[in-house]
ZATI-804482 format. One line per field, with one value per atom (N, C-alpha, C): y, z, x; atom name; residue number from 0. Coordinates in Angstrom, 2 decimals. Last residue first. Layout:
N
v = Y	...
w = Z	...
u = X	...
atomo = CA	...
num = NUM	...
This chain:
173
v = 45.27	46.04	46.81	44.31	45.05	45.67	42.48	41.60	42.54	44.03	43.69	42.86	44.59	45.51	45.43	42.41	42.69	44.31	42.36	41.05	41.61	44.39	44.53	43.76	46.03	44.61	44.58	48.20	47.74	46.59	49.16	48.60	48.91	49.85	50.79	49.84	48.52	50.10	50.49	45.76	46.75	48.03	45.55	45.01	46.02	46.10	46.85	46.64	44.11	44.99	46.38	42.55	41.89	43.01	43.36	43.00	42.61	45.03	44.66	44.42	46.24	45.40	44.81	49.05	48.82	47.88	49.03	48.44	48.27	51.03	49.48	48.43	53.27	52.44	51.27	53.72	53.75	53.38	52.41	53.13	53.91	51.09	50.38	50.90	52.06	51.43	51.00	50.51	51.34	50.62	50.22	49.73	50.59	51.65	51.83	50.89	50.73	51.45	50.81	47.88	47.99	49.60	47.58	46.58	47.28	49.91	50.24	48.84	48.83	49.98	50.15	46.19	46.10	47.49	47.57	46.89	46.54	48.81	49.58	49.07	46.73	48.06	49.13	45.47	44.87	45.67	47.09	46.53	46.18	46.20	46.70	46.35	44.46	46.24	47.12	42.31	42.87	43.85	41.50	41.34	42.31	41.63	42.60	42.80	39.06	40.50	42.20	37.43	37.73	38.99	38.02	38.23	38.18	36.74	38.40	38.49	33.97	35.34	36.62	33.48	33.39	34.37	33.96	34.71	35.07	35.24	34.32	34.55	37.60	37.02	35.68	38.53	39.08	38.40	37.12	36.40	37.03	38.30	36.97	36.74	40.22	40.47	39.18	38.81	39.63	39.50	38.66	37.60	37.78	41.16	40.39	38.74	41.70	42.27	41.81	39.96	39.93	40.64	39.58	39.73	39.58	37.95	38.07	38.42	40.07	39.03	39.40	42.25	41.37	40.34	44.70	43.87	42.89	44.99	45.33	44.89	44.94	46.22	46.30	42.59	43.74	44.93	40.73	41.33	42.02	40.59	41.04	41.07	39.88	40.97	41.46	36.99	38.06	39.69	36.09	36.16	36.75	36.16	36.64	36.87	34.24	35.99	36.55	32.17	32.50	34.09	32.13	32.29	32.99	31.49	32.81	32.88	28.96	29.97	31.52	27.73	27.74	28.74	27.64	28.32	28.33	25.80	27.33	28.33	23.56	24.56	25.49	23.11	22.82	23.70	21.54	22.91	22.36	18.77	19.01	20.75	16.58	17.86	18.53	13.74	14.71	15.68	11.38	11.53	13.00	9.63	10.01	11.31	7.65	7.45	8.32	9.08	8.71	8.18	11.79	10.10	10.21	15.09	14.09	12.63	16.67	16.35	15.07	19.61	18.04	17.58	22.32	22.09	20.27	23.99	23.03	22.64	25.18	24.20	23.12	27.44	26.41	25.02	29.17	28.30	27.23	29.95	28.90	28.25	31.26	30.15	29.67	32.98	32.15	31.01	34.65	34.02	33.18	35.28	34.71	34.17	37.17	36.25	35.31	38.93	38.72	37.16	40.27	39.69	38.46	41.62	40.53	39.49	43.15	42.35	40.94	44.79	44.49	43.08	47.49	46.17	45.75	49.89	49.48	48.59	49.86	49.62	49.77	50.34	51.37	51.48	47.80	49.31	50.33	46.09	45.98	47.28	47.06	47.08	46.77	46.47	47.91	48.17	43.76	44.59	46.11	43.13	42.85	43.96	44.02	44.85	44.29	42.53	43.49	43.84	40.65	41.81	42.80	38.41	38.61	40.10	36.91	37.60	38.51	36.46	36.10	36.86	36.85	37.72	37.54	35.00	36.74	37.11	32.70	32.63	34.56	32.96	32.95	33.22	33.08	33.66	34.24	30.23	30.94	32.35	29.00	28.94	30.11	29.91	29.94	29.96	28.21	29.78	30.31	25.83	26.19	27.41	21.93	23.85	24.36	19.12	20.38	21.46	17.68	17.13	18.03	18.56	18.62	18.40	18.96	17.14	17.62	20.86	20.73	19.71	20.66	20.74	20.69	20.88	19.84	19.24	23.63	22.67	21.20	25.16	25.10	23.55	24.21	24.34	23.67	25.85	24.67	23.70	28.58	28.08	26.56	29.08	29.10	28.44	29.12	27.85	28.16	30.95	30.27	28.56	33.22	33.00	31.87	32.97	32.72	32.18	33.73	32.42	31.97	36.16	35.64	34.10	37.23	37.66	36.82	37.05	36.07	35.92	36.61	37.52	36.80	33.92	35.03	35.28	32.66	33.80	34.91	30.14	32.01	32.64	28.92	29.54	30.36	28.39	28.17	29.34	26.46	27.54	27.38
w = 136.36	137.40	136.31	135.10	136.21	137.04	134.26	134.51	135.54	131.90	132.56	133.45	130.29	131.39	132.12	129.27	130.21	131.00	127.86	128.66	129.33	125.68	127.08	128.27	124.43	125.15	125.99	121.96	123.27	123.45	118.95	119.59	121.28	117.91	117.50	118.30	118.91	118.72	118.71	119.57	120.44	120.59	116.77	117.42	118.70	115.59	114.84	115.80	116.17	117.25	116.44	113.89	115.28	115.78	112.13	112.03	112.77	113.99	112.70	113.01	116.59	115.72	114.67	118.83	117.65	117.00	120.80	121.32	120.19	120.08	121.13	120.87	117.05	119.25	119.42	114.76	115.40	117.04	112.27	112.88	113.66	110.32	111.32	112.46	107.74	108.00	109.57	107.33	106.85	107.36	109.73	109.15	108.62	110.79	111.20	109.78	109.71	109.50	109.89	109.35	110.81	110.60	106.01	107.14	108.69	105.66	105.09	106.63	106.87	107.31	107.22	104.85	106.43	107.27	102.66	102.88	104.61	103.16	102.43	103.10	104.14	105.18	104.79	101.70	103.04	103.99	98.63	99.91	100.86	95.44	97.09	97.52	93.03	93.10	94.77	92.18	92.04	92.20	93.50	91.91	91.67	96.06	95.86	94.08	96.65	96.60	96.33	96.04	95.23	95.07	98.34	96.80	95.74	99.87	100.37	98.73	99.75	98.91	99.20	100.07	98.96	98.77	103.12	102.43	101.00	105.62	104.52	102.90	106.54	107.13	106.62	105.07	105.41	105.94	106.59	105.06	104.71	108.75	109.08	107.32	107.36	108.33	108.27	106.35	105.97	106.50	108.82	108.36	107.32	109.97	110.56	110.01	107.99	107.53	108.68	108.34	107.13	106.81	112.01	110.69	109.72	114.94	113.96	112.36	117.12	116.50	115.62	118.72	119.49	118.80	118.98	118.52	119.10	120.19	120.92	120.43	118.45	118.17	119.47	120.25	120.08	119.29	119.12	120.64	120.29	116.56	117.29	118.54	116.06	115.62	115.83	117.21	117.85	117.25	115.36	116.56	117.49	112.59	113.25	114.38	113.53	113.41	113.76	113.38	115.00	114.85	111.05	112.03	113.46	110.05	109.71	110.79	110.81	111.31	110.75	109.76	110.96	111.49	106.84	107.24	108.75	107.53	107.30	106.95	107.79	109.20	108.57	106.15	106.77	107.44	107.66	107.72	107.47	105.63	107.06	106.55	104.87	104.25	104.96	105.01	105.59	104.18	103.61	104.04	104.61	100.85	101.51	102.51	98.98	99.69	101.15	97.00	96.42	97.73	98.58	98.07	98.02	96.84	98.17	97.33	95.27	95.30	96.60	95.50	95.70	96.35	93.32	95.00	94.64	91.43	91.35	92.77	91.11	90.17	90.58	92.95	92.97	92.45	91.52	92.27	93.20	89.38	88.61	90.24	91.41	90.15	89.54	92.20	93.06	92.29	89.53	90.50	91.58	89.12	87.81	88.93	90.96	90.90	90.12	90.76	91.79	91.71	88.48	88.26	90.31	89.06	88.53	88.10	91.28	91.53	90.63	92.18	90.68	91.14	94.59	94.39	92.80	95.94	94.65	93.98	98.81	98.55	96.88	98.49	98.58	98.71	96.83	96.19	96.69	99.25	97.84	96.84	100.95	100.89	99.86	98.97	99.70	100.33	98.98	97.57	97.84	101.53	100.58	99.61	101.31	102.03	101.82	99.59	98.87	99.58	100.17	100.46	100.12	98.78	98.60	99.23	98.30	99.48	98.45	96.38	95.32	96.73	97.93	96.64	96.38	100.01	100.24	99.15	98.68	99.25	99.37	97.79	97.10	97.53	100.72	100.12	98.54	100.88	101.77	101.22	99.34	99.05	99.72	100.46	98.66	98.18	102.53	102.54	101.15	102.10	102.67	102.32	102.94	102.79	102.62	100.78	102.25	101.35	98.80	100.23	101.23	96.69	97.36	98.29	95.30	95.36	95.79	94.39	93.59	94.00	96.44	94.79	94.20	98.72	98.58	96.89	98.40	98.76	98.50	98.20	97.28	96.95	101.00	99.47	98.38	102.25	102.77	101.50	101.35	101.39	101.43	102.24	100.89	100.43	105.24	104.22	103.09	105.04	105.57	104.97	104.26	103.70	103.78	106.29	105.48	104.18	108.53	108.73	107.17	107.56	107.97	108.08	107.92	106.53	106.87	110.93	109.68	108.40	112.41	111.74	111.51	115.19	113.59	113.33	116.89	117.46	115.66	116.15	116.63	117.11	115.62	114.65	114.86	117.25	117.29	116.30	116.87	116.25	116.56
u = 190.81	190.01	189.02	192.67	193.28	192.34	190.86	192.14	192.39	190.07	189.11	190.19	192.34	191.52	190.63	192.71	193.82	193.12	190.18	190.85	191.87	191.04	189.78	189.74	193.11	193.08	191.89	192.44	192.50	192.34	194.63	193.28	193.41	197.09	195.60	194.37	198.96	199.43	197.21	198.10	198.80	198.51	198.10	197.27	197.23	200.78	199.76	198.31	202.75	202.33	201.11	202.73	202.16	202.02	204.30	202.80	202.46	206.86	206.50	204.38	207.47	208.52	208.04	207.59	207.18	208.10	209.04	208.08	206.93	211.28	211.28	210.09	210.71	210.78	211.18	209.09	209.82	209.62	206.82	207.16	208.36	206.30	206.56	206.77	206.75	205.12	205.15	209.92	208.79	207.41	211.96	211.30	210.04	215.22	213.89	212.88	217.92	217.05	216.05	219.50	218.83	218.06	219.42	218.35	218.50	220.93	219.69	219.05	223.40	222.88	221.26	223.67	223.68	223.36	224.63	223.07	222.72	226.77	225.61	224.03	228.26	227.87	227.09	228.39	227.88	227.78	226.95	228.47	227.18	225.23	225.77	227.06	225.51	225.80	225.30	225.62	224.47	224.52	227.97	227.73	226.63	227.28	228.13	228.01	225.38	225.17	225.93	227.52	226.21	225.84	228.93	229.74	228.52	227.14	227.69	228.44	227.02	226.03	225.82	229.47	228.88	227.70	229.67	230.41	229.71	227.13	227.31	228.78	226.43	227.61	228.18	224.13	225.50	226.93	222.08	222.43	224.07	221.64	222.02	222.65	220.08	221.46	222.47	217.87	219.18	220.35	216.43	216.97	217.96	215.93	217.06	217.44	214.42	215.42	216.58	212.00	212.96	214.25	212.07	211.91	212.88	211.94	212.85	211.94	210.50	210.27	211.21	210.66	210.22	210.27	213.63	212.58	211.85	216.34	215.09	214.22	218.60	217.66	216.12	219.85	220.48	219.85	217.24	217.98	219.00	217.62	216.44	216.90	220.49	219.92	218.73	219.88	221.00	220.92	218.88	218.23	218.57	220.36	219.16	218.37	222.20	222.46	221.46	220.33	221.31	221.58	220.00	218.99	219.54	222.49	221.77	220.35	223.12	223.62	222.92	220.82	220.72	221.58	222.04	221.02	221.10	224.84	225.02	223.42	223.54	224.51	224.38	220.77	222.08	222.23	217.48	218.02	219.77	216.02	216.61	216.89	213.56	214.65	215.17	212.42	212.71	213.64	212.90	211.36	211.55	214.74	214.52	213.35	215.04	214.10	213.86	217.02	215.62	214.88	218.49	218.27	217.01	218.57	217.89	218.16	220.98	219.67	219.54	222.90	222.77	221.53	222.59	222.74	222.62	223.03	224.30	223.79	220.63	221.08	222.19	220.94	219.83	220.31	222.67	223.19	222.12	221.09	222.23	222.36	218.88	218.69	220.05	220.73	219.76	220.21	221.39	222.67	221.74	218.74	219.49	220.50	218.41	217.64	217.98	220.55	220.37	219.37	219.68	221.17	220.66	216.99	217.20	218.32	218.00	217.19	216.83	220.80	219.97	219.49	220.61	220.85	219.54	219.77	220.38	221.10	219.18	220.38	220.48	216.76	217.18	218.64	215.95	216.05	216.40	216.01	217.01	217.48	214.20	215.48	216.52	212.23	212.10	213.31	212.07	212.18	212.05	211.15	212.66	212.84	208.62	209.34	211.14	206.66	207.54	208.37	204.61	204.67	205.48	205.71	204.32	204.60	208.65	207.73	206.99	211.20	209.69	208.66	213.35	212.77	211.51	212.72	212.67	212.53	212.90	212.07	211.73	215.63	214.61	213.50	216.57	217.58	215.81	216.26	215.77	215.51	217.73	216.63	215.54	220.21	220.04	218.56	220.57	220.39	219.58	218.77	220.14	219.24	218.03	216.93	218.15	219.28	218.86	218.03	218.56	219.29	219.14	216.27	217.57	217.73	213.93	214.42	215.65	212.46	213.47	214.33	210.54	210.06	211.45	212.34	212.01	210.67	212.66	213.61	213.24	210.17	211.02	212.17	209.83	208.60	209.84	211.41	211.17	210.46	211.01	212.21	212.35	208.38	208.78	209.99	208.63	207.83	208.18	210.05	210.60	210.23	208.38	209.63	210.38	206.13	205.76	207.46	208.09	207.63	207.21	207.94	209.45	209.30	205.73	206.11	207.30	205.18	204.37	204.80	208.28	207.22	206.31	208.96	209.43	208.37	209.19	209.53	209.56	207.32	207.21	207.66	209.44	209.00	208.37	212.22	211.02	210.37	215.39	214.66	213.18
atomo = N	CA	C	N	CA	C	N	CA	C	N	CA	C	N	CA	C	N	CA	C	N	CA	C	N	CA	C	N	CA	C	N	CA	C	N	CA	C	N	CA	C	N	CA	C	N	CA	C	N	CA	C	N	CA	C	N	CA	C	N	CA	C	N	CA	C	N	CA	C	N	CA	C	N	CA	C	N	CA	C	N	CA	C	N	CA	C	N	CA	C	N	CA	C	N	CA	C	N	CA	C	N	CA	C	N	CA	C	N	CA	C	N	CA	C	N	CA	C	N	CA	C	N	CA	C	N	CA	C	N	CA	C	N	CA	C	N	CA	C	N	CA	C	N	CA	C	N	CA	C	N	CA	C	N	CA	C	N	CA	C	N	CA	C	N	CA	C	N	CA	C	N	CA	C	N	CA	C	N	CA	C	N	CA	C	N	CA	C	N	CA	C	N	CA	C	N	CA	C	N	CA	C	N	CA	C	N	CA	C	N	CA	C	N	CA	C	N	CA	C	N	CA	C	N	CA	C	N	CA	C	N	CA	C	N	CA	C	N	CA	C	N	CA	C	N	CA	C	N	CA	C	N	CA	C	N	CA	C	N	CA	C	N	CA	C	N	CA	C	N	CA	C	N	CA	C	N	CA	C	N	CA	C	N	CA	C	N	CA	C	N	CA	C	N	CA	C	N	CA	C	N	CA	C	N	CA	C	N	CA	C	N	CA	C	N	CA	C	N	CA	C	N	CA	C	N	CA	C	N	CA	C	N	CA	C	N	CA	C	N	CA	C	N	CA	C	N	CA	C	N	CA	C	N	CA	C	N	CA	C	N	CA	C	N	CA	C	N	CA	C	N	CA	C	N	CA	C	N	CA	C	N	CA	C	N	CA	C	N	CA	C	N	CA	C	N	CA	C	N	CA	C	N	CA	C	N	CA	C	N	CA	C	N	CA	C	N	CA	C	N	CA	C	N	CA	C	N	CA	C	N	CA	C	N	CA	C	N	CA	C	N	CA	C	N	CA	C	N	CA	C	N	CA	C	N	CA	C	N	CA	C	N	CA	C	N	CA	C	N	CA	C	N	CA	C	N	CA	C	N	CA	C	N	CA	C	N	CA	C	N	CA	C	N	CA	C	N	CA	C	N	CA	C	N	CA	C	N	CA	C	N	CA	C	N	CA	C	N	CA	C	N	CA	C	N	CA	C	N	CA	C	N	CA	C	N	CA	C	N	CA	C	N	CA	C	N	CA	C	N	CA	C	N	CA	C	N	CA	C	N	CA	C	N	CA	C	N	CA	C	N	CA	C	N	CA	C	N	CA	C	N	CA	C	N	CA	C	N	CA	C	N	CA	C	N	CA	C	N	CA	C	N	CA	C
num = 172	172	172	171	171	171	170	170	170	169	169	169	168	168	168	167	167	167	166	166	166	165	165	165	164	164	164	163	163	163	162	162	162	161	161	161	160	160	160	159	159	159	158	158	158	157	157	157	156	156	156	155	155	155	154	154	154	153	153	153	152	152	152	151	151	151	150	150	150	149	149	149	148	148	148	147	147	147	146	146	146	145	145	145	144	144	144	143	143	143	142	142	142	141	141	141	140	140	140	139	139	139	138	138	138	137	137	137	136	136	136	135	135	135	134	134	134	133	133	133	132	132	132	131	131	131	130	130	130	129	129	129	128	128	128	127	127	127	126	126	126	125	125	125	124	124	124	123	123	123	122	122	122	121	121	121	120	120	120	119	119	119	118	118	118	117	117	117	116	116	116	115	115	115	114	114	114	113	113	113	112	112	112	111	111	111	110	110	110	109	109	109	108	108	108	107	107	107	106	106	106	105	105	105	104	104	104	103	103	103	102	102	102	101	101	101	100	100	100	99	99	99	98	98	98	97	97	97	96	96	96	95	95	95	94	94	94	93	93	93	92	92	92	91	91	91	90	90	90	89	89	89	88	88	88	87	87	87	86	86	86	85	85	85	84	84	84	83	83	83	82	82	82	81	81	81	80	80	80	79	79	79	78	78	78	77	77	77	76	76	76	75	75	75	74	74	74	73	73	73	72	72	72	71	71	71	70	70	70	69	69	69	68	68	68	67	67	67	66	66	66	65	65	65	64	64	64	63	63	63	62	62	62	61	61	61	60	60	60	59	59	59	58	58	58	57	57	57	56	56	56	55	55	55	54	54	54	53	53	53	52	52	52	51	51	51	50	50	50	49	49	49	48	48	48	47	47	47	46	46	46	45	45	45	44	44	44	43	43	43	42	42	42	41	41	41	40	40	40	39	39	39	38	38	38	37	37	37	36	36	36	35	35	35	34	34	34	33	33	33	32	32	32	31	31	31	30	30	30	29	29	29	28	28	28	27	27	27	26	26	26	25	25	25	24	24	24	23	23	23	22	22	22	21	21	21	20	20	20	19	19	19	18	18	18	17	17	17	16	16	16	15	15	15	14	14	14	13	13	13	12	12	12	11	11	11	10	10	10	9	9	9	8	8	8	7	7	7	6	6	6	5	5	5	4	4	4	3	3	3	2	2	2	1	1	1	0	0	0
């Protein structure tokens, strides 16, 4: 996994996840945390898919938190907090869901995607009051604020879209 290939809002989620994991003394990062990490995002654009799925945000956050609880805590001497398999496989989704939309960077909603294929917190999210072809529609929808195309993929290409490169024009002549 290289970390730029993800958003800032995706990276930032990611450290949250990582944070978390190791403030609460557990043997791994897993999804669960990750999973937290997207609810609590500073920018809201989770919380822009949740609502348009109609997903209950706080049943949703209550099921995090019990299953936070039951995760298995780190040996006492231990220096790392590793990724388990089953986050890494959500990345992989994810990375396969920015190449197959064309994107240039894995965002929050291809980190979704990836969370979909997770059984457990596909039944989370069903408690809460989506389906998986509910919520899995709303995430490959076009992104708010984001525009539409290929060549539009989140907070990075805002640079692109409204400025000039002068360095690459000064480059062609």
């Amino acid at each position: 996994m290289i970390i730029e290939n993800f958003s800032i809002m995706a990276q930032g989620v990611i450290e949250s996840a990582c944070r978390l994991a190791v403030k609460k003394e557990h043997q791994n990062v897993t999804p669960w945390h990750l999973l937290s990490g997207i609810i609590d995002e500073k920018q809201g654009q989770a919380a822009h898919f949740f609502q348009a799925a109609h997903l209950d945000t706080d049943l949703l956050k209550t099921k995090i938190t019990n299953h936070l609880l039951t995760l298995p805590k780190a040996v006492s001497n231990a220096q790392e907090t590793p990724m388990n398999r089953d986050l890494e496989k959500i990345f992989i989704i994810a990375e396969e869901a920015v190449d197959a939309s064309g994107d240039k960077y894995i965002g929050i909603n291809h980190i979704l995607l990836g969370t979909l294929e997770n059984q457990a917190i596909m039944e989370v999210f069903q408690e809460a009051g989506t389906s998986k072809d509910e919520l899995s529609a709303i995430l490959k929808e076009t992104r708010p604020g984001f525009g539409t195309g290929k060549n539009l993929s989140g907070e990075f290409e805002y640079l692109n879209t409204y400025t000039t490169d002068l360095t690459a024009r000064a480059r062609e002549g």
